[in-house]
C-alpha positions as CSV (number, residue, x, y, z in Angstrom):
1,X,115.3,93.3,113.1
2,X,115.7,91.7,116.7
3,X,114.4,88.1,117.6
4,X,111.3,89.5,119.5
5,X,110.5,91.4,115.9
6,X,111.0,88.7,114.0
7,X,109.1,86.3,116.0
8,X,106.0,89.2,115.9
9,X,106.1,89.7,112.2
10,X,105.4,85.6,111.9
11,X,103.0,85.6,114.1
12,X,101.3,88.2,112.4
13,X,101.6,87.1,108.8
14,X,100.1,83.5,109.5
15,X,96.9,85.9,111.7
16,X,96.4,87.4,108.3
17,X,96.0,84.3,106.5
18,X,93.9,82.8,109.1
19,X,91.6,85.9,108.3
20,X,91.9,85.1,104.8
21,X,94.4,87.5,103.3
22,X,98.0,87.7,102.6
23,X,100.8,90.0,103.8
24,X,103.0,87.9,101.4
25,X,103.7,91.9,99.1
26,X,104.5,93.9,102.2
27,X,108.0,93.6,103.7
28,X,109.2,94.1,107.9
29,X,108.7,97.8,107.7
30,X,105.0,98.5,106.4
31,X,103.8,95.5,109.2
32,X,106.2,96.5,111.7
33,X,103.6,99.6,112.1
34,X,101.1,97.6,112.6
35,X,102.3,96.0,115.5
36,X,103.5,99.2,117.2
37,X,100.4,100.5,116.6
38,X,98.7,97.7,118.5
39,X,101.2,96.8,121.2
40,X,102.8,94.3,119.5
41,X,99.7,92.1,119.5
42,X,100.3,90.0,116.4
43,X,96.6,89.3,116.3
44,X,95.1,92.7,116.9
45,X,97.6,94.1,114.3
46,X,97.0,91.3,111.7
47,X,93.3,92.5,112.1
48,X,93.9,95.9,111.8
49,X,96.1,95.3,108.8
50,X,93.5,92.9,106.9
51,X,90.5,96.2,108.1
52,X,93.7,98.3,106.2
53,X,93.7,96.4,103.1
54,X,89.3,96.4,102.7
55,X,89.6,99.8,103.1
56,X,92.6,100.6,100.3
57,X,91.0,98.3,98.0
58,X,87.5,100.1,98.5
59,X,88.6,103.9,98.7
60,X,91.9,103.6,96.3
61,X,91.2,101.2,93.9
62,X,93.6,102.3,91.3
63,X,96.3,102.5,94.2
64,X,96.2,106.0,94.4
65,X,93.7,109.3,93.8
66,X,94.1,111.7,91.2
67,X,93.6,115.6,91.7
68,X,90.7,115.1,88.5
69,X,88.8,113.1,91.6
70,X,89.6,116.3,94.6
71,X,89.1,119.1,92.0
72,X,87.3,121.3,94.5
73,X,89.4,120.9,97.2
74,X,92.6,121.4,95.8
75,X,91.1,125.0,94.2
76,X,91.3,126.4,98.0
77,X,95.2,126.0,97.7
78,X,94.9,125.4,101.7
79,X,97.6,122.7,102.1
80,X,101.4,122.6,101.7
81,X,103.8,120.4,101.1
82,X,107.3,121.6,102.2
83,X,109.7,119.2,101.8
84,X,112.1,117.9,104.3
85,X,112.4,118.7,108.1
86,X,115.3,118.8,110.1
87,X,114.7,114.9,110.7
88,X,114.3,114.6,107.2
89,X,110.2,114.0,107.3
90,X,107.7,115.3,104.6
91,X,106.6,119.3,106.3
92,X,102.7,119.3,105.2
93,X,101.2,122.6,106.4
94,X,97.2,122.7,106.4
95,X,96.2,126.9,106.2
96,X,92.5,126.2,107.9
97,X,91.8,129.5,107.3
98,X,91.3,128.5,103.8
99,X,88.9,126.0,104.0
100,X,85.2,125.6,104.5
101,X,83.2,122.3,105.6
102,X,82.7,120.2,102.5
103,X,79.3,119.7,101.1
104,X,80.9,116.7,99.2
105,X,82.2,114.3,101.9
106,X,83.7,111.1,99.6
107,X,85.3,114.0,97.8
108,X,86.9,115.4,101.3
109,X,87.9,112.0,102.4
110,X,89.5,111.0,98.9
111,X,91.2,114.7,99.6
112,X,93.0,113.3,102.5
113,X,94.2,110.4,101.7
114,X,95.6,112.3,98.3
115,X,97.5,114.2,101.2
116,X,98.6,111.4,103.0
117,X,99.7,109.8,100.3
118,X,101.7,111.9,98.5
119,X,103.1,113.6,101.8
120,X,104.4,110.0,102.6
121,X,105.5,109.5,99.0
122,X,107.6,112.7,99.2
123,X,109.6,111.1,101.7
124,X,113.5,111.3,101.5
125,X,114.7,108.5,99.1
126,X,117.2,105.9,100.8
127,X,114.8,106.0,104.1
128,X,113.9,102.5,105.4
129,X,110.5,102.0,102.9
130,X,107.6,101.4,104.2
131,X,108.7,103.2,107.7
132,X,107.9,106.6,106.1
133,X,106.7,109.4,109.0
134,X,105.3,112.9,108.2
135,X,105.0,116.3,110.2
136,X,102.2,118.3,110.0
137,X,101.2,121.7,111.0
138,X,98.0,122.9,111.6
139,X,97.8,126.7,111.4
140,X,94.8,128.2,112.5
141,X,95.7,131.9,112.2
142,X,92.5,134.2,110.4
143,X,90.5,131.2,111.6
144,X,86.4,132.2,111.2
145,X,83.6,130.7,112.5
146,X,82.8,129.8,109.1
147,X,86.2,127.7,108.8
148,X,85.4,125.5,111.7
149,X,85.0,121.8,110.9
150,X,85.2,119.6,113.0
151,X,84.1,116.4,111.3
152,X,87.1,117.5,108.9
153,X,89.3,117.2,111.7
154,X,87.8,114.1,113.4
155,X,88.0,112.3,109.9
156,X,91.5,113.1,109.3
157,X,93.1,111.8,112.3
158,X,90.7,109.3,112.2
159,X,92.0,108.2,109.0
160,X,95.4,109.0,110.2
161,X,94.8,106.2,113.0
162,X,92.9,103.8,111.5
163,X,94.6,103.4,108.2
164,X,98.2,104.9,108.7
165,X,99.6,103.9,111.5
166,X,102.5,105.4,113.2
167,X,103.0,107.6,110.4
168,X,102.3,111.0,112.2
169,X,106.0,112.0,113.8
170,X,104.8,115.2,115.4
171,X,101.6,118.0,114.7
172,X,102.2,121.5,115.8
173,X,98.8,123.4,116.2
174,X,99.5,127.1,116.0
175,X,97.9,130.1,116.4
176,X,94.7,128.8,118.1
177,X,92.3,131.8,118.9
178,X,90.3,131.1,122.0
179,X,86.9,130.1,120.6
180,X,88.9,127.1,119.3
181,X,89.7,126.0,122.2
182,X,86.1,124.3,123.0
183,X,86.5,122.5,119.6
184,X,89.4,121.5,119.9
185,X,88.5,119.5,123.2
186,X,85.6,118.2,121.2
187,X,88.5,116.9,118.7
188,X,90.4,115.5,121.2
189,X,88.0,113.0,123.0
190,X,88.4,111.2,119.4
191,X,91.7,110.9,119.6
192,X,94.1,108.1,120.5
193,X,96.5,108.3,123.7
194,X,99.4,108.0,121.3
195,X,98.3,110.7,118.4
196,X,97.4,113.0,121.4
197,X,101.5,112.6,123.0
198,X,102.7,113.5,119.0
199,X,100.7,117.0,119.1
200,X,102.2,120.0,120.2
201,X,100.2,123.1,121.0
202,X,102.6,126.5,120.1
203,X,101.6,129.0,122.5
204,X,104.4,131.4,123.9
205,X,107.3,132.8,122.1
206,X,109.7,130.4,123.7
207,X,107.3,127.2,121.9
208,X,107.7,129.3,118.7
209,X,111.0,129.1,118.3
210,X,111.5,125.3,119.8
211,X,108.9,124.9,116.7
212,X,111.1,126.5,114.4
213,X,114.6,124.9,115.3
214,X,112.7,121.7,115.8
215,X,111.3,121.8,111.9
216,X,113.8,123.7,110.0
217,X,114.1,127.3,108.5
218,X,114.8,125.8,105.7
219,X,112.0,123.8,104.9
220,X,109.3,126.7,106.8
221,X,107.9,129.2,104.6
222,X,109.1,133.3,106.0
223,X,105.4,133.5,107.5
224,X,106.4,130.9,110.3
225,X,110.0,132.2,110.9
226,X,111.7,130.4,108.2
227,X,113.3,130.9,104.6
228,X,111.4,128.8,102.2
229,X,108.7,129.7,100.3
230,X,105.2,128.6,100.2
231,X,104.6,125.4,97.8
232,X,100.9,124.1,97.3
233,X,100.4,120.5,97.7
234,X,99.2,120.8,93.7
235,X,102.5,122.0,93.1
236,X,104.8,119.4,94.9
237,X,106.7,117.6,92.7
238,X,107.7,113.8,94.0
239,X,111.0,112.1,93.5
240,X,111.2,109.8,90.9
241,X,110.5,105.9,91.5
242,X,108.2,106.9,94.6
243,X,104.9,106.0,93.6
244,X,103.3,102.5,94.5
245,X,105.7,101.4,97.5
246,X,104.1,99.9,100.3
């Protein structure tokens, strides 16, 4: 890392003491999105680090959540984990035609950090640690009334800025109907300038197939113009020595 980093990632470990915690377990790359994530303000990113660790220790106190805890959720089979994209990041796929808002909201909320977690753990091995990025896809195709949530949405990318910063490397939205449109608006007044320039809204034919070359047909199940085939997050199985990196 350059000077300017190094200099930042000081400043920001002392912050975290002075608000009485430690950084001393994570290395360069975990904090480094920190400070991206706040302008490389080593006081704003020391705080939303120490907010971070409350949180971890409070929702995932065993350091990680197990599907016994999400039963209900996982049962929709609604989410995918791919594999690897062209730039080599974790494909997870959410089918929101499959899923209905959840009477059990801990449950939904320990549901997506599962996701996010093991999406990030999926990562290739020999990437920079701690650096990890994921791409979603958010298919709304068959999308009912009923299937609108969105408090689910709202939570997830608030959860996704709040608590895992500059991990998001790109989210496609396809196959909006029209009477999404409204909520999706809604969505995105909650939503931060820099989540908002990572989403990408597949329209026309020509956006298809950017989507497609852009992601991989090898990683993209036949239903969205690739060659792989569908693999529930349930039944994604992580590379060895991945679990508990920070």
């Amino acid at each position: 890392m350059g000077g300017v980093q190094d200099f930042a990632l000081t400043q920001m470990r002392k912050a975290v003491e002075k608000l009485g915690s430690s950084a001393e377990m994570y290395e360069g790359p975990t904090l480094m999105r920190f400070l991206i994530a706040r302008s490389m303000d080593p006081n704003k990113a020391a705080k939303m680090f120490v907010q971070w660790q409350k949180w971890r220790a409070s929702m995932v106190p065993n350091g990680f959540i197990s599907e016994s805890e999400i039963t209900v959720e996982l049962a929709a089979r609604k989410v995918l984990l791919q594999g690897l994209s062209q730039d080599k990041y974790p494909l997870l796929i959410v089918q929101a035609c499959k899923h209905f808002p959840s009477k059990d909201q801990l449950q939904f909320k320990k549901y997506v950090v599962h996701l996010l977690d093991k999406t990030i753990a999926s990562a290739v091995k020999g990437r920079e640690i701690g650096n990890e990025k994921l791409i979603a896809v958010v298919d709304l195709k068959h999308l009912a009334y009923k299937n609108i949530d969105a408090r689910g949405f709202i939570t997830g990318f608030q959860f996704l800025q709040a608590y895992y910063p500059e991990r998001l490397a790109k989210l496609y939205v396809i196959h909006m109907p029209q009477f999404f449109v409204s909520v999706w608006k809604l969505i995105c007044r909650f939503l931060e300038k820099a989540t908002l320039e990572k989403i990408v809204i597949v329209g026309n034919e020509e956006e298809r197939r950017q989507f497609i070359k852009d992601v991989g047909e090898e990683v993209l199940p036949e239903e969205y113009g690739g060659r792989a085939r569908f693999i529930a997050v349930q039944d994604a199985v992580l590379p060895p020595l991945q679990n508990g990196r920070k």
